[in-house]
N, C-alpha and C positions, 0 to 999 in steps of 0.2 A: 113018083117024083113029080114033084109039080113046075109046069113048064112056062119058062123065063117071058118076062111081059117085055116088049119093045121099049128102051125107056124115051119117054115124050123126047120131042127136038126143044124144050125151053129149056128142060131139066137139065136137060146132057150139053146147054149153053151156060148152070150154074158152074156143072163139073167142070169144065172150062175155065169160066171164070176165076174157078177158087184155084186150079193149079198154076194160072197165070200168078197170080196173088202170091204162092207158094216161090214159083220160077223167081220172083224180085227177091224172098227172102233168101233163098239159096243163093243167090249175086251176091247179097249183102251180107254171108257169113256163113261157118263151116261146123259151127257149134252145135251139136247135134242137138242140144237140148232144148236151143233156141226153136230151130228148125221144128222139131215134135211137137213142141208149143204150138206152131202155126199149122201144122197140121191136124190138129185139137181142134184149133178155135175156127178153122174152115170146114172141116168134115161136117160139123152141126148142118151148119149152110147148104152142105149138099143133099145129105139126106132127108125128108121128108121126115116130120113126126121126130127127129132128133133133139131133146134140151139139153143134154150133157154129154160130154165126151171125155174121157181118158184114153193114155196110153200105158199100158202096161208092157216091160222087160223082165224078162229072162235072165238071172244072175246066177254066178257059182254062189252069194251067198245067199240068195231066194231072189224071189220076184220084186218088184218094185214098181211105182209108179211114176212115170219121165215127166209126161204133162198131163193136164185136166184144166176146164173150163168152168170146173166148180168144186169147192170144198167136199159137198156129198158125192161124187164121183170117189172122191180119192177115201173117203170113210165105207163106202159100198167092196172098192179095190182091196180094201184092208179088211175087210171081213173074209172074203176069199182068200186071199193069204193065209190070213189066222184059222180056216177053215183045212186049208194046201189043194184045195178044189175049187170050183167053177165055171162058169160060163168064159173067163176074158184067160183061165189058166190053160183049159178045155181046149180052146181056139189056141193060142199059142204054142201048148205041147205036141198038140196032133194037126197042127196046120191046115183046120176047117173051119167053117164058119160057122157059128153058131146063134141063131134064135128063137129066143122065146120068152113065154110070158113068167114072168116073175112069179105066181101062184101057184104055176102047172112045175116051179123050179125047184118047190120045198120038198120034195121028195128025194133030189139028187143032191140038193147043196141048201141044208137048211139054214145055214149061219148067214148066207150070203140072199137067201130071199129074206129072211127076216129084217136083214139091216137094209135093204132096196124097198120092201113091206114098208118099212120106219119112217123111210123117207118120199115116200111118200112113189116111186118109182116101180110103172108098173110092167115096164116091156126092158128087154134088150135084148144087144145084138152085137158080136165080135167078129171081127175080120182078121186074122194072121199076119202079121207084118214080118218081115226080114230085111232088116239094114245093113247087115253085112254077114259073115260065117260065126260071128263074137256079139251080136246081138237079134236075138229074137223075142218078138213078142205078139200085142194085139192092139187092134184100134176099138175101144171099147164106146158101143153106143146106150146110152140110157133116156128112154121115156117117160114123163109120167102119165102116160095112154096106156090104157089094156088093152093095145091093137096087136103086141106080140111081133112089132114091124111087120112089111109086106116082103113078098116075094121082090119085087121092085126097088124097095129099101135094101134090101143086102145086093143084088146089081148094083148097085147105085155105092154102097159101099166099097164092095168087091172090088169094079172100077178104079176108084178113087185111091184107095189103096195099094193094088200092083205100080200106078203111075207117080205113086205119091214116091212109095220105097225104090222104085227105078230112079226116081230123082236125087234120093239122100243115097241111094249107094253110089249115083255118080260122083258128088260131093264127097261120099266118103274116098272114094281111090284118086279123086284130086288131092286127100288131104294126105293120104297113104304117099305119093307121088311127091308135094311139098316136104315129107318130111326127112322121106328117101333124099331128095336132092341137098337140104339143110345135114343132113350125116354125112352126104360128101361131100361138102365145103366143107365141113367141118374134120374127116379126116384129110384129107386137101390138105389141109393149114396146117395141120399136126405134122402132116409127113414132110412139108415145107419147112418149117421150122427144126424138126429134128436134123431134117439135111442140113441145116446153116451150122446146126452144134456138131455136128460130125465135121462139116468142114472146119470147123474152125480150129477142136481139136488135131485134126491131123495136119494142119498148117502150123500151130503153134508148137504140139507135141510129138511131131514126126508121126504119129501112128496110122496105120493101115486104116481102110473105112470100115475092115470087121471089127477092127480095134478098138477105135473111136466109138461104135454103138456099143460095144459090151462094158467099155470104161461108160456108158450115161445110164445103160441099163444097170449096170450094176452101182451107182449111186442114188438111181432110183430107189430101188430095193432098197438102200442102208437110211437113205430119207423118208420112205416111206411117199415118196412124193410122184404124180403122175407121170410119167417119162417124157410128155408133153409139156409139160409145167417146166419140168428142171429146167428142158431144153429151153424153153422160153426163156426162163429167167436167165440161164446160161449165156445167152446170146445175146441181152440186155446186162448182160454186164460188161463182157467183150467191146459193144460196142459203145457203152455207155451210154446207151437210149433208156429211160423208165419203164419198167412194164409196163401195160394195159389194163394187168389185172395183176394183185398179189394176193388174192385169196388163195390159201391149202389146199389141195385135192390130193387126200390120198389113193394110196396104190388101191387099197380094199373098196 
């Protein structure tokens, strides 16, 4: 096992720098795709010997690529796919990191050194990422050095990486969190407004309040129409106020 180099105090001032960089993007939005992007176009920056980067995900309907900082990245990512092996599938499935020289790669994955071969790309190196339990994948680095990155280089990744995805899954359970609260404003309002149509029936109609819901539920069903919705409209009529909205929602 070959044992981990110290990394310089300038270098581990870039790392810094690029997560600072990252921190403003993550203020400024929640978009994961934006956010991988800038994690693309920083990681180059961090790692030494780095000219291209991709991010590859993990899908039920295959893999895919989020961001990249270059065309040939994303043509290199598409050869492994089409291969269902490699270096950035490798690191992703089994959650290791992976480096090495594209030449010494034609044995294990020859579709994907050939098209890295083509382009002219002679090293790389993947890091494992996980954004949440519903996204996994890798931070993929590509060389066109036959340096096979260092031991240093994948520290320097590695780093970058665990503090990259500790920042988007915070962003993620904020966004998890915003949208849990927007469902309950939103049944909030539904159950607010059904109340108005249940009182209003049992004011107008004498009926009991189990009454009153089974008389709107069951004109739901014969309308087809959201049980939310009738109420609404119900209770805009009563009072003679316009709805908000008269778009259909139905039941299914």
């Amino acid at each position: 096992m070959t044992d981990r180099v110290p990394l310089p105090a300038a270098q581990l001032a870039e790392i810094a720098a690029a997560l600072e960089s990252l921190t403003s993007v993550l203020v400024s939005t929640t978009h994961k795709e934006t956010i991988l992007q800038a994690v693309a176009e920083q990681v180059v920056s961090v790692v030494p010997g780095a000219d291209m980067a991709s991010i590859t995900l993990l899908a039920e309907a295959g893999p895919y690529t989020s961001a990249s900082t270059d065309p040939r990245a994303w043509q290199i990512d598409d050869a492994q796919y089409a291969e269902g092996d490699g270096p950035c599938l490798r690191a992703a499935r089994r959650g290791e990191l992976v480096r090495i020289e594209v030449p010494r790669a034609e044995q294990l994955w020859p579709v994907f050194a050939r098209a890295a071969g083509d382009l002219g790309v002679g090293s790389f190196l993947a890091a494992p990422l996980t954004i949440d339990r519903h996204a996994v994948g890798a931070v993929n680095l590509f060389s066109f050095g036959g340096h096979g990155f260092h031991e240093v280089d994948a520290q320097f990744l590695r780093l970058y990486t665990v503090v990259a995805q500790a920042a988007m899954q915070s962003v993620g359970r904020a966004r998890v969190a915003e949208e849990q609260v927007e469902q309950l404003r939103g049944a909030m309002a539904s159950r607010a407004v059904i109340e108005q149509a249940k009182g209003i029936l049992m004011a107008v109609r004498g009926l009991t309040e189990d009454q009153a819901f089974q008389e709107l539920v069951s004109q739901s069903q014969r309308s087809n129409v959201k049980l939310r919705t009738l109420a609404r409209r119900f209770v805009a009529m009563a009072t003679g106020r316009a709805e908000s909205s008269t778009e259909d929602e139905p039941t299914a």
